[in-house]
DSSP file (Angstrom, degrees, kcal/mol; ACC not computed):
  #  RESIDUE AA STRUCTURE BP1 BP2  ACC     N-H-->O    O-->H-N    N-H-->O    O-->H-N    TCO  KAPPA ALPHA  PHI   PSI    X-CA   Y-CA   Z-CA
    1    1 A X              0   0    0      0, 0.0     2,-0.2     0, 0.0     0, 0.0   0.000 360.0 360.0 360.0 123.0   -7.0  -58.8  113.8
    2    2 A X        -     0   0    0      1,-0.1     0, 0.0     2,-0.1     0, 0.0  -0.515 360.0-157.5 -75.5 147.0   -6.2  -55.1  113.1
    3    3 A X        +     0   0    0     -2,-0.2    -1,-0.1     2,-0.0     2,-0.1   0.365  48.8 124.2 -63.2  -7.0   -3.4  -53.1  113.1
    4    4 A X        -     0   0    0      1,-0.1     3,-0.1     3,-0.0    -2,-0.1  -0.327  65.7 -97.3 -91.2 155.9   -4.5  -49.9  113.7
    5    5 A X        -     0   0    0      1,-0.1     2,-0.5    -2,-0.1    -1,-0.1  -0.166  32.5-120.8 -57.8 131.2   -3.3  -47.4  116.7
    6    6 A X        -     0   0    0      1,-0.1    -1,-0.1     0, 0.0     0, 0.0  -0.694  42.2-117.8 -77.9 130.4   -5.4  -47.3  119.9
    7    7 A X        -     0   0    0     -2,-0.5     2,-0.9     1,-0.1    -1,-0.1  -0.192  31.8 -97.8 -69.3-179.1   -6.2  -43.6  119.8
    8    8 A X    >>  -     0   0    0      1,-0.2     3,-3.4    -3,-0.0     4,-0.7  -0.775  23.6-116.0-105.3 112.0   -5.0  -41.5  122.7
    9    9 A X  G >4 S+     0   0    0     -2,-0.9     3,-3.5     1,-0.3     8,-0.2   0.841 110.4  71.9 -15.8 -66.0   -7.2  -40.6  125.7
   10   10 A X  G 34 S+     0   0    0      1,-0.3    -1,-0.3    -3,-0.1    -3,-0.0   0.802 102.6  47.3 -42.2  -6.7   -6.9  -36.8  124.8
   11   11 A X  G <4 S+     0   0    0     -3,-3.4    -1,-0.3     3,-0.0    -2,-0.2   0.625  87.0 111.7-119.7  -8.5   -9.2  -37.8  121.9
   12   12 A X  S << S-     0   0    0     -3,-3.5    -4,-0.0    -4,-0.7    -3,-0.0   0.033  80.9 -97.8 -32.7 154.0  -11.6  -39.7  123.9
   13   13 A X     >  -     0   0    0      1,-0.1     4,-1.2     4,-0.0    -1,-0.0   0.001  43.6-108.4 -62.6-157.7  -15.4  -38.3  124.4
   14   14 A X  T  4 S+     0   0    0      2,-0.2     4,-0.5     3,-0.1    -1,-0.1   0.264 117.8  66.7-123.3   7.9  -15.4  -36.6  127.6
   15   15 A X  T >> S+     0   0    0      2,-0.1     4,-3.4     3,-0.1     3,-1.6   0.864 107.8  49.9 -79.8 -68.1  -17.7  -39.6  129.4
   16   16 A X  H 3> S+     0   0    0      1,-0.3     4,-2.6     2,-0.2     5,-0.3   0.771 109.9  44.2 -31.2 -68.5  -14.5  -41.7  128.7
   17   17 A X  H 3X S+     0   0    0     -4,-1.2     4,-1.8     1,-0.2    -1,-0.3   0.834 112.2  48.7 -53.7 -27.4  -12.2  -39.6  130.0
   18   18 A X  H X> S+     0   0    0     -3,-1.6     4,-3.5    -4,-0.5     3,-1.0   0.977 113.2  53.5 -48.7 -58.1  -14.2  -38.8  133.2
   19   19 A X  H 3X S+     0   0    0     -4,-3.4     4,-3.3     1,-0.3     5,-0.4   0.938 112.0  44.7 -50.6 -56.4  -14.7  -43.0  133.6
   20   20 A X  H 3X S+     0   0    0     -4,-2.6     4,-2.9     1,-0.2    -1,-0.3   0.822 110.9  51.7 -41.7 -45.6  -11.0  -43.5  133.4
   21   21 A X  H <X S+     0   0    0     -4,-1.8     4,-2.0    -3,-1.0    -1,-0.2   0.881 116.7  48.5 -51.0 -60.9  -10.5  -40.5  135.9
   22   22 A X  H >X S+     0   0    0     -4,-3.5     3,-0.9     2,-0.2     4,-0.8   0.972 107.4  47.0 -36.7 -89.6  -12.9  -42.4  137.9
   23   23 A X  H >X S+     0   0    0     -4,-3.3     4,-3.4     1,-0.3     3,-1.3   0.854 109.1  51.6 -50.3 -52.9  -11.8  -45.2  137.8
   24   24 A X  H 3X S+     0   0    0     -4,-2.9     4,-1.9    -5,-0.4    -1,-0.3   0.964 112.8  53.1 -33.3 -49.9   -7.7  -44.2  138.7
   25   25 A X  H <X S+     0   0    0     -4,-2.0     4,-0.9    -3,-0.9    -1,-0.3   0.746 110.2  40.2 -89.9 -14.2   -8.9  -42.5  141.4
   26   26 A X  H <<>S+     0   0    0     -3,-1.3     5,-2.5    -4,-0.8     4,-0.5   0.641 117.1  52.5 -87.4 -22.4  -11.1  -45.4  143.1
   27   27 A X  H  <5S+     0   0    0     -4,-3.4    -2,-0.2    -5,-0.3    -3,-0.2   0.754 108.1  53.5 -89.1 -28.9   -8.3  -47.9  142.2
   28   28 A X  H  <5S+     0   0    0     -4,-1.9    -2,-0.2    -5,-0.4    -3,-0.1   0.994 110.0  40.5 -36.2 -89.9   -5.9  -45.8  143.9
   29   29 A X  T  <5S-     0   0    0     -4,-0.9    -2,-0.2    -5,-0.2    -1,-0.1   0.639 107.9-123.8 -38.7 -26.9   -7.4  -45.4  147.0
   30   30 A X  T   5 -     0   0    0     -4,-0.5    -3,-0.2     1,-0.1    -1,-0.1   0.980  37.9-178.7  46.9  62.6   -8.6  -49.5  147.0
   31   31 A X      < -     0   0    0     -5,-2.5    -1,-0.1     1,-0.1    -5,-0.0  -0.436  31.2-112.0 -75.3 138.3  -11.9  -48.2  147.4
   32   32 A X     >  -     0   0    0      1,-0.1     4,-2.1    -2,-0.1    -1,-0.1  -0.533  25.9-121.3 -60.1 151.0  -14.0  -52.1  147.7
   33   33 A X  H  > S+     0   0    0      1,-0.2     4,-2.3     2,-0.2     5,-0.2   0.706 105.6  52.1 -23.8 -59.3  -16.0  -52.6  144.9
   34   34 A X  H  > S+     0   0    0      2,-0.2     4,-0.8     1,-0.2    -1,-0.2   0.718 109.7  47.0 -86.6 -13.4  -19.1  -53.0  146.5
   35   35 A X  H  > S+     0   0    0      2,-0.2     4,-2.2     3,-0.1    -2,-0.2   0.930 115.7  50.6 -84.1 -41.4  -18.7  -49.9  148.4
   36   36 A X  H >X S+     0   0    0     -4,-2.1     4,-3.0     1,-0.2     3,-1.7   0.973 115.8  45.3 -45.2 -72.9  -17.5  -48.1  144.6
   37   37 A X  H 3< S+     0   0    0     -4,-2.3     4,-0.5     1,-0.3    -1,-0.2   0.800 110.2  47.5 -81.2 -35.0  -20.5  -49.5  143.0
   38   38 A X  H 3< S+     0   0    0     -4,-0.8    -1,-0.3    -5,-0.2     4,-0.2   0.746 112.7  53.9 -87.7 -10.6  -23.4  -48.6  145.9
   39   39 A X  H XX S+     0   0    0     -4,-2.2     3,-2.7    -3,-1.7     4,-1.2   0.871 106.0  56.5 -75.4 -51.0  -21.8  -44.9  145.8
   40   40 A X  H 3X S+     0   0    0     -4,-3.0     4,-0.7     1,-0.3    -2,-0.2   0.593 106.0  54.7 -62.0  -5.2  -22.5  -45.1  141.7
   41   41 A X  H 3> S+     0   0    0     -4,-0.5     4,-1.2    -5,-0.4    -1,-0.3   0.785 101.7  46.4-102.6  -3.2  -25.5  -45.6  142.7
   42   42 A X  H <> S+     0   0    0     -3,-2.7     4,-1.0    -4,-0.2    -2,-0.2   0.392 122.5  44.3 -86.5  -8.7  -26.2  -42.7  144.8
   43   43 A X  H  X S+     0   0    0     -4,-1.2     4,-0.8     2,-0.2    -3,-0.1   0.726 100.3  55.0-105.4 -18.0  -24.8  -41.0  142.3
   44   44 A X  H >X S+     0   0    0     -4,-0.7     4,-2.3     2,-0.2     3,-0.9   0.951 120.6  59.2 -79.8 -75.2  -26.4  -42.5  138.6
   45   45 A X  H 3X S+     0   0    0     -4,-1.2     4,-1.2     1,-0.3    -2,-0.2   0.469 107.3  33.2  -4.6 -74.0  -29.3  -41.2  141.5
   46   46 A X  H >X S+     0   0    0     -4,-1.0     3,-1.0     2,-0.2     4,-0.7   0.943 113.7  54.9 -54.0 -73.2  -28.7  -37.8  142.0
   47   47 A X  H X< S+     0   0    0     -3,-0.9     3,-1.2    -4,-0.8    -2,-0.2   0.847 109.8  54.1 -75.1 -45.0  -27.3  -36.6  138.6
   48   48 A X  H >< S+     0   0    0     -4,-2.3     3,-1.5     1,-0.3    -1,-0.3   0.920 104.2  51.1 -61.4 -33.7  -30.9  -38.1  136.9
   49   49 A X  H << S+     0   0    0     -4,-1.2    -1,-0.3    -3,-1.0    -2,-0.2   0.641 106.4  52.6 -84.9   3.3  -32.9  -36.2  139.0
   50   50 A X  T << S+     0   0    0     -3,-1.2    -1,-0.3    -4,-0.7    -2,-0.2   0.164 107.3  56.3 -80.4  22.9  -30.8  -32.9  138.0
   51   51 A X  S <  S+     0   0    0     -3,-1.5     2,-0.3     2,-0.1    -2,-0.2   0.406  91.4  96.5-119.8 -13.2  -31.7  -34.1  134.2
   52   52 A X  S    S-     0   0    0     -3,-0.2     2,-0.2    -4,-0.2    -3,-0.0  -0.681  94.5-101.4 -94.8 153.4  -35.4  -33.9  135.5
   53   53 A X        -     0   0    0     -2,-0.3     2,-0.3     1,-0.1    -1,-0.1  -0.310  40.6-129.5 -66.1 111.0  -37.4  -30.4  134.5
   54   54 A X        -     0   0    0     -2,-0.2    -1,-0.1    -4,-0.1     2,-0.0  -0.552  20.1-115.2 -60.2 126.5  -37.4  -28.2  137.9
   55   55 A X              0   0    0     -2,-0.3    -1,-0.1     1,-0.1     0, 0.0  -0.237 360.0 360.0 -21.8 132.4  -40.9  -26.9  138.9
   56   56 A X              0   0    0     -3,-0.1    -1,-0.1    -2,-0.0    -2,-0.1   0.659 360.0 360.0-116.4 360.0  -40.9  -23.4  138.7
């Protein structure tokens, strides 16, 4: 088992902090699950097809 210091959110990538941000803000609210999780999917959705090459 280590000793060592969990590092500090400010030093997180910036997916982490987003998830965490995410997450606070659905857990807040006491969003269901299933409803959280069928939104992430409209949303993993969305965000890929702005990662695909626009037609010009």
């Amino acid at each position: 088992m280590s000793n060592s210091p969990v590092p500090p959110l400010e030093n997180a990538p910036a997916e982490i902090k987003l998830a965490v941000d995410l997450i606070c803000i659905l857990e807040d609210n006491a969003i269901d699950p299933k409803i959280v999780l069928s939104a992430l999917d409209i949303v993993r959705h969305d965000f890929e097809k702005k990662l695909q090459p626009q037609p010009a």
